[in-house]
PyMOL Python script that loads the backbone (N, CA, C, O; Angstrom):
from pymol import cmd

cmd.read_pdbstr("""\
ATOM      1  N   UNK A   1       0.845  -1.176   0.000  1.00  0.00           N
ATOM      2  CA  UNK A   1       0.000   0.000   0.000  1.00  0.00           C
ATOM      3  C   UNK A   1       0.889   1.236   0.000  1.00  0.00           C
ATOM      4  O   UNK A   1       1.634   1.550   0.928  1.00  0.00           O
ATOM      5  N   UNK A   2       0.734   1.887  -1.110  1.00  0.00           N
ATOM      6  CA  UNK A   2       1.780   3.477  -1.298  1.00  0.00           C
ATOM      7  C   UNK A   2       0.623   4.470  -0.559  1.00  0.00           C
ATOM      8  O   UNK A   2      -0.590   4.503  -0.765  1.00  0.00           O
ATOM      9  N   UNK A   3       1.502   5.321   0.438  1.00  0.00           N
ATOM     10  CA  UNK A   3       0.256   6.148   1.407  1.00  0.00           C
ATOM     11  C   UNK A   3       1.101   7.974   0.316  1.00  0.00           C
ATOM     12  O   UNK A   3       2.293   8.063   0.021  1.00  0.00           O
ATOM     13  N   UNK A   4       0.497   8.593   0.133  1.00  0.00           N
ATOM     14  CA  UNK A   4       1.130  10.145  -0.338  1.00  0.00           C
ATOM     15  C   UNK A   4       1.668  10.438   0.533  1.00  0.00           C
ATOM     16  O   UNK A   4       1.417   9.830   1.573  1.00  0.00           O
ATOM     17  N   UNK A   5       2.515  11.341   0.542  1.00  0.00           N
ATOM     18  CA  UNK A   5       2.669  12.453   1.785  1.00  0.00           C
ATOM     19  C   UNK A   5       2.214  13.776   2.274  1.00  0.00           C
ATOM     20  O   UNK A   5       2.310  14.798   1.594  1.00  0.00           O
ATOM     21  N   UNK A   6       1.771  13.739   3.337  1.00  0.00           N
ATOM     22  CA  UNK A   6       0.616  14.861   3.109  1.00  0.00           C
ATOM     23  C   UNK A   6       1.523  15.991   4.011  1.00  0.00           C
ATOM     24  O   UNK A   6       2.404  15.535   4.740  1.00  0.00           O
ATOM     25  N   UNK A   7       1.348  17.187   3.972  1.00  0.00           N
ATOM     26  CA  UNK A   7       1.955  18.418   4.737  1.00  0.00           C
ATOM     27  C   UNK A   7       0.460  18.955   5.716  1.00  0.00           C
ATOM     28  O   UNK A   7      -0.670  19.242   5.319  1.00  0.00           O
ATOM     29  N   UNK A   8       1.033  18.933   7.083  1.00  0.00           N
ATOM     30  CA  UNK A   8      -0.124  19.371   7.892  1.00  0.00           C
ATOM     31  C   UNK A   8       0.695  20.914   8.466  1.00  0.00           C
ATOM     32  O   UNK A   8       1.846  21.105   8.858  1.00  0.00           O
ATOM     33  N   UNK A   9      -0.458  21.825   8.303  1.00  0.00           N
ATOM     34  CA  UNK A   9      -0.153  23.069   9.152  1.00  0.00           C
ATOM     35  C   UNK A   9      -1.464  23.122  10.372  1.00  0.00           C
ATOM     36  O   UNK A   9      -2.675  22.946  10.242  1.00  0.00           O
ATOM     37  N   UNK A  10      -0.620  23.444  11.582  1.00  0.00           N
ATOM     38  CA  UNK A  10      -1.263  23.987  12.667  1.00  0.00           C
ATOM     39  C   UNK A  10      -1.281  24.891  12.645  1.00  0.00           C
ATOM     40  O   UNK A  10      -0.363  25.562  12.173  1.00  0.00           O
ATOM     41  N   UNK A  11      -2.430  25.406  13.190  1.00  0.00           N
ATOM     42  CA  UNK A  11      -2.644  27.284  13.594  1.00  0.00           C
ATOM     43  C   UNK A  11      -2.351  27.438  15.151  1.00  0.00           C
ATOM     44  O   UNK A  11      -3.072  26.619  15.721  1.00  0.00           O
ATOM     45  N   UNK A  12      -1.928  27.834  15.664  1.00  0.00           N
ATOM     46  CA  UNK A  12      -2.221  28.480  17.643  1.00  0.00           C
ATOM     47  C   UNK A  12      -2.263  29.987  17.549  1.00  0.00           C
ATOM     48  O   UNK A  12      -1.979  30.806  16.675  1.00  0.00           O
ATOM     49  N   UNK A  13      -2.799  30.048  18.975  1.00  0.00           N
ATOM     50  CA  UNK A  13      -2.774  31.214  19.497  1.00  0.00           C
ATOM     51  C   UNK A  13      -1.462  30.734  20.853  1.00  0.00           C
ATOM     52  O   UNK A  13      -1.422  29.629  21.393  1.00  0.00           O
ATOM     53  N   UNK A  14      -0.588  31.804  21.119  1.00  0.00           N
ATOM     54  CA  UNK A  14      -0.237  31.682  22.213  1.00  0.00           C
ATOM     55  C   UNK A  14      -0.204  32.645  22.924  1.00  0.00           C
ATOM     56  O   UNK A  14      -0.061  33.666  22.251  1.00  0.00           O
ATOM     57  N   UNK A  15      -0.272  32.840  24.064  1.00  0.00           N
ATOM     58  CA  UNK A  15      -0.037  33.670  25.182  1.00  0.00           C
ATOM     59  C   UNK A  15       1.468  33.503  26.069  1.00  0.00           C
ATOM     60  O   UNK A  15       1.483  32.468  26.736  1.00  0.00           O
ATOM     61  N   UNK A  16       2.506  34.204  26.161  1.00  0.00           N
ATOM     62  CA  UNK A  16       3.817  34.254  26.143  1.00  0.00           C
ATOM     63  C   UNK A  16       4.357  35.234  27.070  1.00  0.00           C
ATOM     64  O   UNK A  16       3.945  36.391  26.989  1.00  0.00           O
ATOM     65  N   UNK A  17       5.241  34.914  27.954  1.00  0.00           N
ATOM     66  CA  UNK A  17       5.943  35.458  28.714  1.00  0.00           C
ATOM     67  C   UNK A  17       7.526  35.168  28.439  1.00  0.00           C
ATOM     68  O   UNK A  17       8.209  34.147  28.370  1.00  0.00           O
ATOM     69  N   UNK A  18       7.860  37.051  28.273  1.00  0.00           N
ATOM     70  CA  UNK A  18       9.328  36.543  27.401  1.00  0.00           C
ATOM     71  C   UNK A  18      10.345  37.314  28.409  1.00  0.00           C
ATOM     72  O   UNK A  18      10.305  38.518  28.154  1.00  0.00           O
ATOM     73  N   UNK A  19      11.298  37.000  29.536  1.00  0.00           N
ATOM     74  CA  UNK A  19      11.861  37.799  30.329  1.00  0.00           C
ATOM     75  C   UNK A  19      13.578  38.388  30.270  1.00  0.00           C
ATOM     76  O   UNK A  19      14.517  37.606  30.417  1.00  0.00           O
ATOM     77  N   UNK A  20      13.685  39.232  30.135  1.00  0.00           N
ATOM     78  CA  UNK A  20      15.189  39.475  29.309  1.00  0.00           C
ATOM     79  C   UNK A  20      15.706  40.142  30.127  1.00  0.00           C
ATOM     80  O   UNK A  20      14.892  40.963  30.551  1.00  0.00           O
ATOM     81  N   UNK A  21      16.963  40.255  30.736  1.00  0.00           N
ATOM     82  CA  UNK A  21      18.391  41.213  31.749  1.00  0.00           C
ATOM     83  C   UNK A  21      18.698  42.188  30.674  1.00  0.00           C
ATOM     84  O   UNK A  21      18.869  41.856  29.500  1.00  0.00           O
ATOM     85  N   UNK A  22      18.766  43.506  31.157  1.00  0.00           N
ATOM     86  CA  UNK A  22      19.237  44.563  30.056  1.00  0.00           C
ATOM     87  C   UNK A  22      20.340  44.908  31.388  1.00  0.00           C
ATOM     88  O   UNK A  22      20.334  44.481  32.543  1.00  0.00           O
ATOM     89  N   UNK A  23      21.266  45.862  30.689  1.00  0.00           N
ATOM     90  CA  UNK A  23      21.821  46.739  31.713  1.00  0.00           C
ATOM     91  C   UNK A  23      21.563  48.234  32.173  1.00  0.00           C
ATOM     92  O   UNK A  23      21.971  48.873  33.143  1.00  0.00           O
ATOM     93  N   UNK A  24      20.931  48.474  31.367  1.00  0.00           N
ATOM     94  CA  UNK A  24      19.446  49.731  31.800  1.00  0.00           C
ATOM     95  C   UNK A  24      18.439  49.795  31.247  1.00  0.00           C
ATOM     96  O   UNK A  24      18.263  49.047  30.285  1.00  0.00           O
ATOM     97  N   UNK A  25      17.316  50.795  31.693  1.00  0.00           N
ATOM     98  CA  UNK A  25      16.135  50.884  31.218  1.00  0.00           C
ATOM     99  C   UNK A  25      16.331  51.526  29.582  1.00  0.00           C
ATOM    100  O   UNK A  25      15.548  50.956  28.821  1.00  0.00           O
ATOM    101  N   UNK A  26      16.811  52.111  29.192  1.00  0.00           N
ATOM    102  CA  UNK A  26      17.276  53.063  28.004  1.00  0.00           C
ATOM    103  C   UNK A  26      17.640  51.624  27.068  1.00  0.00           C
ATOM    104  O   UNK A  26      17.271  51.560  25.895  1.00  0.00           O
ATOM    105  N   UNK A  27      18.205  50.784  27.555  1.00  0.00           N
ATOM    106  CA  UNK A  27      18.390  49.542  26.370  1.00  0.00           C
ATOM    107  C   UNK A  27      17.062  48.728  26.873  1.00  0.00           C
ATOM    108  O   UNK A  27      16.231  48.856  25.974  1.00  0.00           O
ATOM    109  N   UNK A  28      16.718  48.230  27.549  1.00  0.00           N
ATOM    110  CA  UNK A  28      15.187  47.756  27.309  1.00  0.00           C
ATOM    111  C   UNK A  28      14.432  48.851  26.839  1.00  0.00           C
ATOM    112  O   UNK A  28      13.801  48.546  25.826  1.00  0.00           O
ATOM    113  N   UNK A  29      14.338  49.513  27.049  1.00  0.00           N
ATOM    114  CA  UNK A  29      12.885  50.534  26.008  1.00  0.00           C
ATOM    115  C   UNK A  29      13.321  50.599  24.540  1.00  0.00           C
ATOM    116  O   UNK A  29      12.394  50.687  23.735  1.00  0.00           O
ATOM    117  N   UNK A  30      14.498  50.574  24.073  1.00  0.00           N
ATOM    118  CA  UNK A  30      14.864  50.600  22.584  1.00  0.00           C
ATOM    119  C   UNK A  30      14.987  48.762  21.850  1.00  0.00           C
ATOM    120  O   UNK A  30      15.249  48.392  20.705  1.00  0.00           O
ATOM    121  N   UNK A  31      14.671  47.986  23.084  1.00  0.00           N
ATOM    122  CA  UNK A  31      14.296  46.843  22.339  1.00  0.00           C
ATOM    123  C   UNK A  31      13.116  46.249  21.657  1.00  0.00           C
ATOM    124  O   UNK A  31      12.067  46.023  22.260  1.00  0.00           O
ATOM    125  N   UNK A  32      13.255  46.056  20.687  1.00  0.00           N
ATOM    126  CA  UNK A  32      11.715  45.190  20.231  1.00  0.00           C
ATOM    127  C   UNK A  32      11.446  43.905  20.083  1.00  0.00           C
ATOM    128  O   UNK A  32      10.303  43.457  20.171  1.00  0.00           O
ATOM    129  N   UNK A  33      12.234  43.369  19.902  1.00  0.00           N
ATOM    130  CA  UNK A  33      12.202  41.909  20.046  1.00  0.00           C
ATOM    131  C   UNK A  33      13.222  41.204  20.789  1.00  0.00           C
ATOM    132  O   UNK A  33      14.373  41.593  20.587  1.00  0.00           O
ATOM    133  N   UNK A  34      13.027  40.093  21.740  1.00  0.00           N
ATOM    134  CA  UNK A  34      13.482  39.565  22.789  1.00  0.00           C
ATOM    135  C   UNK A  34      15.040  39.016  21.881  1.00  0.00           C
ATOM    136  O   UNK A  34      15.049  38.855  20.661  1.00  0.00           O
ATOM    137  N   UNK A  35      16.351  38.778  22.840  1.00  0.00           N
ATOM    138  CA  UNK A  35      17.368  38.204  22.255  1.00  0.00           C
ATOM    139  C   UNK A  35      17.288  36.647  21.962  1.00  0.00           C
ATOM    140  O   UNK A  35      16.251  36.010  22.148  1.00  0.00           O
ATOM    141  N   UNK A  36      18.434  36.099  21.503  1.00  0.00           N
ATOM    142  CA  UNK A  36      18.644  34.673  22.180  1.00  0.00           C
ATOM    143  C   UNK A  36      18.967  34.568  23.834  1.00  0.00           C
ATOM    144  O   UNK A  36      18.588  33.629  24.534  1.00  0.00           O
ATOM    145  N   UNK A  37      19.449  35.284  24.130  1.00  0.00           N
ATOM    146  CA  UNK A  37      19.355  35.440  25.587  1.00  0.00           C
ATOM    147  C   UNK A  37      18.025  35.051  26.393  1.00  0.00           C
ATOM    148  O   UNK A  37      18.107  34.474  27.477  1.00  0.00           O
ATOM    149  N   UNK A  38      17.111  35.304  25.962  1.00  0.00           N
ATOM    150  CA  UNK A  38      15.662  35.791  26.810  1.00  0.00           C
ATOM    151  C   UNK A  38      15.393  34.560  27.143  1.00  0.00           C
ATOM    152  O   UNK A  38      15.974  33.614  26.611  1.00  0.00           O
ATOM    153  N   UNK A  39      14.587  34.434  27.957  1.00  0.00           N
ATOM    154  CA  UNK A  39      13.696  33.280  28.765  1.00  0.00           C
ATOM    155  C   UNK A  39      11.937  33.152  28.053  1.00  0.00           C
ATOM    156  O   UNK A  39      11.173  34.116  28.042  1.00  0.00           O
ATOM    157  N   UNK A  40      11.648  32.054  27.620  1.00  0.00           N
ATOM    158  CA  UNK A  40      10.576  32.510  27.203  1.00  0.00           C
ATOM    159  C   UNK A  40       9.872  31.036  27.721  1.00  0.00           C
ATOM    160  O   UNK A  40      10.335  29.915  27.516  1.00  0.00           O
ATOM    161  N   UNK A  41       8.285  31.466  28.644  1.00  0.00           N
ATOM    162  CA  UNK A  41       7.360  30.893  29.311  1.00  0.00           C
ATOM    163  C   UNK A  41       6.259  30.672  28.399  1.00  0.00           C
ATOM    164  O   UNK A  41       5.567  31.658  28.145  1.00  0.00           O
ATOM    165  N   UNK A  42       5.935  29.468  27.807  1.00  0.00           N
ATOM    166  CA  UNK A  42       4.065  29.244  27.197  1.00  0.00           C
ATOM    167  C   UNK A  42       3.198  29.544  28.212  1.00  0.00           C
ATOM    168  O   UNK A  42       3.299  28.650  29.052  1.00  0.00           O
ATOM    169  N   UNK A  43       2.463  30.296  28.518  1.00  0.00           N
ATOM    170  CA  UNK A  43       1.595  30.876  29.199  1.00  0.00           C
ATOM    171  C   UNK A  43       0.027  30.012  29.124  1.00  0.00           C
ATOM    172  O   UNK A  43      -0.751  29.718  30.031  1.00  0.00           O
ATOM    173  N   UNK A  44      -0.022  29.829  28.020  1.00  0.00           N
ATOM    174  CA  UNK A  44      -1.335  29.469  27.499  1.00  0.00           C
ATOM    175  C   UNK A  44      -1.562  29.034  26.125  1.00  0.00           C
ATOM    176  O   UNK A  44      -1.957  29.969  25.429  1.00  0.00           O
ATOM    177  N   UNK A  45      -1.436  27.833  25.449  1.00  0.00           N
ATOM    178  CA  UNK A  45      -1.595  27.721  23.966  1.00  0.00           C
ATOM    179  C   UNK A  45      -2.737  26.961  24.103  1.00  0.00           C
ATOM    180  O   UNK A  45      -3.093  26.049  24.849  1.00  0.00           O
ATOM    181  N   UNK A  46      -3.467  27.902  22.706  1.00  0.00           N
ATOM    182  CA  UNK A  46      -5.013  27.611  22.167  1.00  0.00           C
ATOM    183  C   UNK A  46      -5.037  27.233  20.689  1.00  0.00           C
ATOM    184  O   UNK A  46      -4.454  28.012  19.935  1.00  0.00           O
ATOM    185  N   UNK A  47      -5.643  26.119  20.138  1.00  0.00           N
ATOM    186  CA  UNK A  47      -5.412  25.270  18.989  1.00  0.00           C
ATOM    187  C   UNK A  47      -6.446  26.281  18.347  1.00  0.00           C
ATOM    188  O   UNK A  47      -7.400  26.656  19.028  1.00  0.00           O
ATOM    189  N   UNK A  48      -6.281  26.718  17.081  1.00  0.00           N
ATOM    190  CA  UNK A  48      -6.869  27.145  16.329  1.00  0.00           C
ATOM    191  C   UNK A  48      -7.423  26.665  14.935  1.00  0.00           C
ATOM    192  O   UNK A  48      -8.525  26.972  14.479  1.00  0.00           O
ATOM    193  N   UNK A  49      -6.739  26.081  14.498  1.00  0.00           N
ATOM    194  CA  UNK A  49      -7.255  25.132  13.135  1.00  0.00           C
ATOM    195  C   UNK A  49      -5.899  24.386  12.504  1.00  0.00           C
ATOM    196  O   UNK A  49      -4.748  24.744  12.757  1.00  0.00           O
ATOM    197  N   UNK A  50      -6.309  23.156  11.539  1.00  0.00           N
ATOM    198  CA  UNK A  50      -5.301  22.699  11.083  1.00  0.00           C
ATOM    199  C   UNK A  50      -5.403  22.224   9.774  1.00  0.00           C
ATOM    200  O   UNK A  50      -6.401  21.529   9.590  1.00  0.00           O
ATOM    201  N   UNK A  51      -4.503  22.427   8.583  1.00  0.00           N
ATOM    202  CA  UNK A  51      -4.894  21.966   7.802  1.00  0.00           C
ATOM    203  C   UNK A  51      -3.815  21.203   7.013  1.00  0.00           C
ATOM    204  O   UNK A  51      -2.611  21.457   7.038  1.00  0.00           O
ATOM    205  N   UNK A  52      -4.778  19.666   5.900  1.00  0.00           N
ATOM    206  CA  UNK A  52      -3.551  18.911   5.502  1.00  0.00           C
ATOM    207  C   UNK A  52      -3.628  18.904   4.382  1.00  0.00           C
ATOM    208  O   UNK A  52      -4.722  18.838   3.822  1.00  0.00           O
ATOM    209  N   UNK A  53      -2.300  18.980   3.628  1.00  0.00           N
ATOM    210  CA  UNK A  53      -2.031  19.006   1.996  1.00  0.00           C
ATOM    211  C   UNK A  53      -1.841  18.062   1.461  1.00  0.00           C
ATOM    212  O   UNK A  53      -1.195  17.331   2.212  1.00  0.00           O
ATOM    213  N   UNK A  54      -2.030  17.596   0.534  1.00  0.00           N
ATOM    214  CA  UNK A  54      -0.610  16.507  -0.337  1.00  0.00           C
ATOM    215  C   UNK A  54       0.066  16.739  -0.682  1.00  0.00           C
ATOM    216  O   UNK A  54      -0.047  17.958  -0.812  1.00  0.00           O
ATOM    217  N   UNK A  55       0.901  16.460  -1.025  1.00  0.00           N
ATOM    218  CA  UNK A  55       2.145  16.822  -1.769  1.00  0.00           C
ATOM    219  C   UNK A  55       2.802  16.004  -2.875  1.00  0.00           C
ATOM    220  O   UNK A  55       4.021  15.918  -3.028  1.00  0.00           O
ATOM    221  N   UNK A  56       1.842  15.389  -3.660  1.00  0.00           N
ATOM    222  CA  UNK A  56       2.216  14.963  -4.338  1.00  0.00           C
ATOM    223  C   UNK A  56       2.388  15.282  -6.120  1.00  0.00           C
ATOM    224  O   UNK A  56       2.632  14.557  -7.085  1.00  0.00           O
ATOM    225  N   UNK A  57       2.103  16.840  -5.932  1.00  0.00           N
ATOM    226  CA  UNK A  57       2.034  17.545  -7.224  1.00  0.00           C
ATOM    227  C   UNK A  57       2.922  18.860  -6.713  1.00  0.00           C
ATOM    228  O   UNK A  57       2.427  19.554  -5.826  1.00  0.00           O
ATOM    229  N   UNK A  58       3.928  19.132  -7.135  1.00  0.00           N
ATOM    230  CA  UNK A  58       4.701  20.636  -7.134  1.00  0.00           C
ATOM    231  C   UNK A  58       4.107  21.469  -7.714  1.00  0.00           C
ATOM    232  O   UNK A  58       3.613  21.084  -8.773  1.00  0.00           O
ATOM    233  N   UNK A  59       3.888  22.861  -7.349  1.00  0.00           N
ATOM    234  CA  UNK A  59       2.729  23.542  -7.616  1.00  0.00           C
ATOM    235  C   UNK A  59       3.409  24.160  -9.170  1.00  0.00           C
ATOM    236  O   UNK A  59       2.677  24.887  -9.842  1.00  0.00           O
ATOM    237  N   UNK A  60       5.021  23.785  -9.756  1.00  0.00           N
ATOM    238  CA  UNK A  60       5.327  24.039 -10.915  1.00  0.00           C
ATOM    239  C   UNK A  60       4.968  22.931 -12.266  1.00  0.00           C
ATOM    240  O   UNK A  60       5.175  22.826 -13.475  1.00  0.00           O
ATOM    241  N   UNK A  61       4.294  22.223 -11.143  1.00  0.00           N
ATOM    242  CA  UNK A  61       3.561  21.170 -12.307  1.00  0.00           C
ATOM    243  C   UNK A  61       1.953  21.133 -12.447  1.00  0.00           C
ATOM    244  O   UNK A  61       1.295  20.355 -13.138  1.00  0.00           O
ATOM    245  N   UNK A  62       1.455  22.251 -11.553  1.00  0.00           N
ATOM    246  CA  UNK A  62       0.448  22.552 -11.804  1.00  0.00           C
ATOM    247  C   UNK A  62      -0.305  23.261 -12.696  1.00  0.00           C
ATOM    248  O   UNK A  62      -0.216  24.477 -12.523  1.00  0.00           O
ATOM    249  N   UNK A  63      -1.179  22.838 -13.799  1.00  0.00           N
ATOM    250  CA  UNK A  63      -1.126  23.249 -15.327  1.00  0.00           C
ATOM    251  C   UNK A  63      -2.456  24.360 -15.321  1.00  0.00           C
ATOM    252  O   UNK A  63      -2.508  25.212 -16.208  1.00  0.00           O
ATOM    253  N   UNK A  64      -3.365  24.297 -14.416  1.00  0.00           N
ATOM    254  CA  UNK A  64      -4.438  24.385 -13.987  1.00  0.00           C
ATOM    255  C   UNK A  64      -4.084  26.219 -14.235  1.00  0.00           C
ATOM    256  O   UNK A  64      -3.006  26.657 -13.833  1.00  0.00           O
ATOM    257  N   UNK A  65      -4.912  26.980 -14.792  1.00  0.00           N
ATOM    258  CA  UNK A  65      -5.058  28.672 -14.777  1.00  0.00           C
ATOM    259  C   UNK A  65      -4.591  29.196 -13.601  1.00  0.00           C
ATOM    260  O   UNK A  65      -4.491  28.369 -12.695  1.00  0.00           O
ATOM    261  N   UNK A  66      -4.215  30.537 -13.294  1.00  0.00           N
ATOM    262  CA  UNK A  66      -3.944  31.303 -12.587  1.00  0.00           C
ATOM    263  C   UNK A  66      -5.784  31.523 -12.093  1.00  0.00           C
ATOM    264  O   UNK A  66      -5.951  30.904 -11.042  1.00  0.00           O
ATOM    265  N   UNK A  67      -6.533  31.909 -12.359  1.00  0.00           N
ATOM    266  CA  UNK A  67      -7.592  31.949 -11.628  1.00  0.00           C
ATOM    267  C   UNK A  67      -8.388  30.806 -11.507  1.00  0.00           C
ATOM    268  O   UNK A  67      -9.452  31.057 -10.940  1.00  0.00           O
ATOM    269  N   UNK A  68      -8.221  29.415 -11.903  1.00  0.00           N
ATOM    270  CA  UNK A  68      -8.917  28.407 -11.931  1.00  0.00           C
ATOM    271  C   UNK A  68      -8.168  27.745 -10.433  1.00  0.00           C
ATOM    272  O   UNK A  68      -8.663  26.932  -9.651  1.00  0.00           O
ATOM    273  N   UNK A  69      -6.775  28.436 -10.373  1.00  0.00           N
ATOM    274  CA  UNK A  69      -6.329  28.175  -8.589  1.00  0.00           C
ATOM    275  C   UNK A  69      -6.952  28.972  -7.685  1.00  0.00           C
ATOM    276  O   UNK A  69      -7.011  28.689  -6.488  1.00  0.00           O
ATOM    277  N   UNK A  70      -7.359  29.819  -8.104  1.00  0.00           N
ATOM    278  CA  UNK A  70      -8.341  30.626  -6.894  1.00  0.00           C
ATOM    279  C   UNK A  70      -9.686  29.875  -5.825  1.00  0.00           C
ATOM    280  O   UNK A  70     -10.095  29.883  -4.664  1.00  0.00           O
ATOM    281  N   UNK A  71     -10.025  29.158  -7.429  1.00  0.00           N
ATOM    282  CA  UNK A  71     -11.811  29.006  -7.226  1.00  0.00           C
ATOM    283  C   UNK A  71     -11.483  27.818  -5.971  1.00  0.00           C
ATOM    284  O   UNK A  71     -10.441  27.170  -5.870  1.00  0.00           O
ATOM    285  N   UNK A  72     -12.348  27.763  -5.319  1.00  0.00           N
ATOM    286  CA  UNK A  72     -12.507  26.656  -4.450  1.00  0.00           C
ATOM    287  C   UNK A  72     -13.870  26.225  -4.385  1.00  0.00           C
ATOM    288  O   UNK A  72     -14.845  26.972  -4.458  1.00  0.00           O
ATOM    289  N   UNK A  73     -13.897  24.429  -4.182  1.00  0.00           N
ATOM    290  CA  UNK A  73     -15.202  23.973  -4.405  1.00  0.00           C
ATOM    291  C   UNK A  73     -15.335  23.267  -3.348  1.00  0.00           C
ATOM    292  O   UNK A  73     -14.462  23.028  -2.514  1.00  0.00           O
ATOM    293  N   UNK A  74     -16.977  22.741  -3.360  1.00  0.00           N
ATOM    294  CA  UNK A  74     -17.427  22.027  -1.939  1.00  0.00           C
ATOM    295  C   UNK A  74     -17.971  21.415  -2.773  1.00  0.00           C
ATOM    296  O   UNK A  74     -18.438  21.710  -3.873  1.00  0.00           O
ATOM    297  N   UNK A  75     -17.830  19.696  -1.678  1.00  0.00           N
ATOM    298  CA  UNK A  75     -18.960  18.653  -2.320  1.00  0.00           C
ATOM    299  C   UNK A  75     -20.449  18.734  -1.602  1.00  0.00           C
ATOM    300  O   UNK A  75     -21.238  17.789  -1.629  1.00  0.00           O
ATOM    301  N   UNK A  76     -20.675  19.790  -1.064  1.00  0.00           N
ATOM    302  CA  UNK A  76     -21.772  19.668  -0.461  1.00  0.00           C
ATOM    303  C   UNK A  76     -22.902  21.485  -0.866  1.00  0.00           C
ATOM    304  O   UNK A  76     -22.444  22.612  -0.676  1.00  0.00           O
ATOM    305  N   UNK A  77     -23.764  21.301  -1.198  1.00  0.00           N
ATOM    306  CA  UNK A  77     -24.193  22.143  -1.905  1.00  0.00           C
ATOM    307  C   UNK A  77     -24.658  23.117  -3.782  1.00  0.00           C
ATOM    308  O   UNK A  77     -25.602  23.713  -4.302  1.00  0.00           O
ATOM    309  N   UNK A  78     -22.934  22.594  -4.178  1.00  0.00           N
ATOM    310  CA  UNK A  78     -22.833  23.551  -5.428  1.00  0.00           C
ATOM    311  C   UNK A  78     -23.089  24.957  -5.101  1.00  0.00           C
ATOM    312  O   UNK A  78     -23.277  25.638  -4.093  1.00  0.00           O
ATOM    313  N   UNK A  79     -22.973  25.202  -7.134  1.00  0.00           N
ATOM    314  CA  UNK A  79     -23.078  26.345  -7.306  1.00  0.00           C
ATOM    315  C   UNK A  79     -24.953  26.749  -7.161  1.00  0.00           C
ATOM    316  O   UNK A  79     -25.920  26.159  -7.642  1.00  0.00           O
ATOM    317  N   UNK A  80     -24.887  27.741  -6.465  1.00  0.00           N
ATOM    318  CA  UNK A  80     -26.938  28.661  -6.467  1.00  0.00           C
ATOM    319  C   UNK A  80     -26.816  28.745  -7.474  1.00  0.00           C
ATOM    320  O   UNK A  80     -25.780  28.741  -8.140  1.00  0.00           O
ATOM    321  N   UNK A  81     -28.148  28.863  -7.854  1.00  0.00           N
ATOM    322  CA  UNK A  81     -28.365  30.100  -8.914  1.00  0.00           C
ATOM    323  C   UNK A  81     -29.381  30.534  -8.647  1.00  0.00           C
ATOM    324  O   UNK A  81     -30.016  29.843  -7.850  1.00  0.00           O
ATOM    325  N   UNK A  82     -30.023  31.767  -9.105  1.00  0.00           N
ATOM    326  CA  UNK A  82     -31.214  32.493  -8.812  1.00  0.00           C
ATOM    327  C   UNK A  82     -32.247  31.742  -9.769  1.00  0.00           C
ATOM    328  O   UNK A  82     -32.241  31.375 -10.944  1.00  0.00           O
ATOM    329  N   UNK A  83     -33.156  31.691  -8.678  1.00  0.00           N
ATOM    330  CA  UNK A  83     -34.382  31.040  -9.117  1.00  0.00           C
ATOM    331  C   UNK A  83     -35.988  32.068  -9.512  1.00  0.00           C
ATOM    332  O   UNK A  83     -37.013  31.494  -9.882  1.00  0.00           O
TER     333      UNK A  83
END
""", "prot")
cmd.dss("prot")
cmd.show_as("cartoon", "prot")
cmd.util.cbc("prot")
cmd.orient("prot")
């Protein structure tokens, strides 16, 4: 049995505590993002969605239109139309 390989992305939310040693306040207030130095605490992670691909087509072998990759379809419903 050949299984594809599929690519899964997770979504989170996290909530983060990041604690860093400066040697004054004047270099912590001009920082914006924590060093490799810093200490960093998960506070709280919340699962948000996940989704899985295949990968068994490189998207440079994908022959399919530039807007015919846009469209997305459902097997449940179709297209309305006005009645």
């Amino acid at each position: 049995m050949c299984m594809d390989k599929v690519m899964k992305e997770s979504f989170f939310e996290a909530n983060i505590r990041i604690d860093e040693e400066f040697d004054n306040a004047q270099l912590a207030a001009q920082s914006n993002k924590p060093s490799d130095k810093a200490t960093v605490k998960v506070l709280d992670l919340k699962f948000d969605m996940s989704k899985i691909k295949t990968n068994n087509k490189p998207k440079e072998q994908d022959v399919r239109s530039k807007s015919d990759k846009s469209i997305k379809g459902s097997a449940i419903g179709g297209i309305k139309k006005d009645v």
